[in-house]
N, C-alpha and C positions, 0 to 999 in steps of 0.2 A: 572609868579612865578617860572617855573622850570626855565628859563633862568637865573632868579636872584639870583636863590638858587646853582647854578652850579657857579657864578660868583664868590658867596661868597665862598664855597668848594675850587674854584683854587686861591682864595685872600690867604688862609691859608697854600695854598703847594709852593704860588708864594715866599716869602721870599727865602726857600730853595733850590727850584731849580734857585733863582738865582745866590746865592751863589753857589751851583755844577756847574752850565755852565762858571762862571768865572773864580774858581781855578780849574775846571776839566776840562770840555769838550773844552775849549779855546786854554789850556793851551796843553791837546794834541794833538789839528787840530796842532797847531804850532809847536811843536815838529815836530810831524808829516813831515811837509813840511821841516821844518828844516832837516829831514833827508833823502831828495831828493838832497842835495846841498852839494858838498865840500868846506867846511868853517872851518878857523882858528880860528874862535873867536871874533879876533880881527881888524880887517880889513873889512870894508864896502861890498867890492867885494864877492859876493857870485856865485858858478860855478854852476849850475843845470847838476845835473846827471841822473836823473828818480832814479829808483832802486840799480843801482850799487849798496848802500854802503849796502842792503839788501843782493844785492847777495853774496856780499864778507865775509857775515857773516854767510850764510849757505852753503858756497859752501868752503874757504879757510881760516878762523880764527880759527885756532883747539883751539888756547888758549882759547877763548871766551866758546866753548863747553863743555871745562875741568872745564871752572869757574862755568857753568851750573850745571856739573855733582859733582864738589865739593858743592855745595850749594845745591842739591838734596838731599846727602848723608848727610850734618846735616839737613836738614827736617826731614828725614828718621828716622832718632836718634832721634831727635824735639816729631815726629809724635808716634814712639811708648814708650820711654825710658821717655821722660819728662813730655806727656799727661798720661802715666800711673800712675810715679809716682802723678802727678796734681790731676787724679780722686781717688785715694786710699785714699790720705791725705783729699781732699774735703770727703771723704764717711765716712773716719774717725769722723772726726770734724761735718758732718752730727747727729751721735750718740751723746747721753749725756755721755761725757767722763770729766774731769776734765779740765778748763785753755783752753777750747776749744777757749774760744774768742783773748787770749795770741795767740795761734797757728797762727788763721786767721791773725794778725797781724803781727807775725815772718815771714812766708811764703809768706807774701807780701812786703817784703824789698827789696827784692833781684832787683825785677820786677822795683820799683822807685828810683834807685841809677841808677847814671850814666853809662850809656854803656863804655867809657873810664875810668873811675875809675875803673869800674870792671875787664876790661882789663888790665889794669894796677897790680892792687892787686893779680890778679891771677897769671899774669906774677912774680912775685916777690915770691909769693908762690914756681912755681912749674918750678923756673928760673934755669937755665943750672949753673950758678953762685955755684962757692963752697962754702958752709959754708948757703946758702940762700935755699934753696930747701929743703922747709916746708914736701912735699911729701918723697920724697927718703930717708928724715932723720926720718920722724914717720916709712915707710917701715924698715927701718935697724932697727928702736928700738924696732919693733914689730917681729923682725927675720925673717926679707924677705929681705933678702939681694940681693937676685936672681934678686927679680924685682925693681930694681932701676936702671933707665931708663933716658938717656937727652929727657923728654915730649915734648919738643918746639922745638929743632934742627932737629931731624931724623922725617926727611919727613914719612914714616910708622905710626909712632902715632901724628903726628901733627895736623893734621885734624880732628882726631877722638879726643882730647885735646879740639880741639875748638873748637869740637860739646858740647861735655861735660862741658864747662864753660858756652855756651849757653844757656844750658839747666836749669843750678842751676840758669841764671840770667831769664829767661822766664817763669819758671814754675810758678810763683805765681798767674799770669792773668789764664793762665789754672784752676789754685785751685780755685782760684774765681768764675769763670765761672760755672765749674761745681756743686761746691757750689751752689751758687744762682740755679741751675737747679734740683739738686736734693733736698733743702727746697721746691719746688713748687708741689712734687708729693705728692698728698694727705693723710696723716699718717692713714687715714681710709683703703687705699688700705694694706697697712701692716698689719693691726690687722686683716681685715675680712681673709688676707691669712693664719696667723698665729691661727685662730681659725678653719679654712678647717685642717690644719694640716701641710702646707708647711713649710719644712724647710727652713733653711737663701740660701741654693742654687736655690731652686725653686723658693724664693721672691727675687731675684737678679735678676735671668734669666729671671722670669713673669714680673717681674712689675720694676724694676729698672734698668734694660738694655733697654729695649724698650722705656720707657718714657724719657730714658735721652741719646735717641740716636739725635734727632734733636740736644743738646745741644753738644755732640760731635761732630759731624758736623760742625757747628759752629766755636768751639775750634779748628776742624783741619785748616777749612781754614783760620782762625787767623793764627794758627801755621806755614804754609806753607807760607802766606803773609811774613809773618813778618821776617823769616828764610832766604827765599830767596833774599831779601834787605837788609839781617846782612853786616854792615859792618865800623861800629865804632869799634866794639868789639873786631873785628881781628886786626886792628890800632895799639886798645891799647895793645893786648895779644904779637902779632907778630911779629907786626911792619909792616905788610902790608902781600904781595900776598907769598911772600919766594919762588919763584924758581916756582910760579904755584902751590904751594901744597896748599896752601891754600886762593888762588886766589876765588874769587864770582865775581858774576856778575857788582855789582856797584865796585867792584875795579875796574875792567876793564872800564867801563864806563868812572873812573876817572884815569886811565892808558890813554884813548884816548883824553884826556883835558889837559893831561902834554907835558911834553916836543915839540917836533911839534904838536900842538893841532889841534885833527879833531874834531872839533864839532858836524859837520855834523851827521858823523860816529858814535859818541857820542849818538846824538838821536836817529839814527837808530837802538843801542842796544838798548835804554831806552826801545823805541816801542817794538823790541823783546822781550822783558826781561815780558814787562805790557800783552804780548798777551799773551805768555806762561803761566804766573799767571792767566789769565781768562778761561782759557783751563782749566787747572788743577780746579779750581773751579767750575766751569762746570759740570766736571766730580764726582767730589765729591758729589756734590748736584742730579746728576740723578744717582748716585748709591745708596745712601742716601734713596731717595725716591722708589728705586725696593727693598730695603730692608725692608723697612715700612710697601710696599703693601703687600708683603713676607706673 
């Protein structure tokens, strides 16, 4: 009977893990090997290298590190500027306010419209083009003439432009998130605080930070997932890497697939790119959890 009750238990997990081992774990053994090998792509002949094209990327591709460290810095922006704004407007709409349900639905547009339309649109908004620059023109009409700025050309705010465009297009999956996580905290824990005598900073800090820190968790490693992969967005915004300022990691990826194409090399970053992200996730999750037992 246990043997048969075990069989049925793994009949029900067996669907999914078969679907993971074939778009996932297949899929990066192969990569994998693939990036043991110098290969064009397109030609049969495949060179076996061992490591090289590992080495060549922690030891002599500064571009690749800069793409890293540009892609870190809109996390960063991601992680504090866009998850805050996400959980204020979720804590908002939490309360009985008016058209709350309108909101939830405003604030979730941004997140299902197209990564290159958005790119696009923005670009057009806050384009170097005279007479088109949406921004620079409300600045001067508003008597800020000081700060009208080419946003997209000068390397200095370009990157931080296309953290910021990121940010108004991803925040809504955060609002959601955090939404759905703070409807779950039981409205009895408020009133029984609110009859001890705690004010709104003490029923925040007690009982609304704590229970909705798994859920930000969560939200971050989303956030950094998803961050660090951006790279429709910049496409449409940029027009690609500009000079390395706003280089990420899958441009380069797809910098290594152009012109004389390494393949090889190609997966070798991907692998970098996928280890790094389980690192950082790693570490979010056992800080996470010292802060819990805290």
């Amino acid at each position: 009977m246990r043997i048969k009750d075990s069989l049925e238990n793994y009949a029900f997990v067996l669907p999914a893990l078969t679907i993971f081992t074939i778009f996932y774990v297949i899929p990066f053994i192969w990569v994998f090997q693939l990036g043991m090998f110098s290969w064009d792509g397109i030609l049969p002949t495949r060179v076996f290298i061992g490591l090289d094209n590992f080495k060549e990327i922690f030891t002599l591709d500064k571009n690749w590190w800069q793409a890293m460290g540009n892609a870190g810095y809109i996390s960063l922006i991601a992680l504090t500027f866009q998850n805050t704004i996400a959980f204020l407007l979720a804590l908002a709409c939490d309360r009985q306010i008016r058209m709350k349900n309108w909101y939830k639905v405003i604030f979730f547009i941004p997140p299902i419209l197209s990564e290159i339309v958005v790119g696009m649109s923005w670009r057009f908004i806050i384009s170097d083009v005279e007479g088109a620059n949406m921004v620079n023109r409300l600045l001067i009409a508003s008597g800020f003439p000081q700060l009208v700025h080419s946003w997209l050309s000068d390397p200095k705010t370009a990157l931080t432009t296309v953290a910021i465009v990121h940010c108004w297009k991803g925040f809504g999956f955060g609002f959601l998130i955090f939404l759905a996580g703070l409807q779950t905290i039981p409205k009895e824990l408020y009133e029984a605080a609110r009859v001890d005598g705690a004010n709104a900073w003490h029923v925040f800090r007690r009982i609304t930070l704590p229970l909705i820190m798994p859920v930000a968790v969560l939200v971050a490693i989303l956030t950094i997932l998803g961050t660090m992969q951006a790279f429709v967005l910049i496409i449409g915004l940029v027009g690609g890497e500009m000079a390395g300022y706003t280089s990420v990691p899958v441009l380069r990826i797809l910098a290594a697939m152009r012109g004389s194409p390494r393949f090889g090399y190609a997966c070798a970053q991907g692998i970098t790119l996928g280890a790094v992200l389980v690192v950082v996730s790693f570490i979010q999750l056992k800080l996470s959890r010292k802060y819990r037992s805290a």
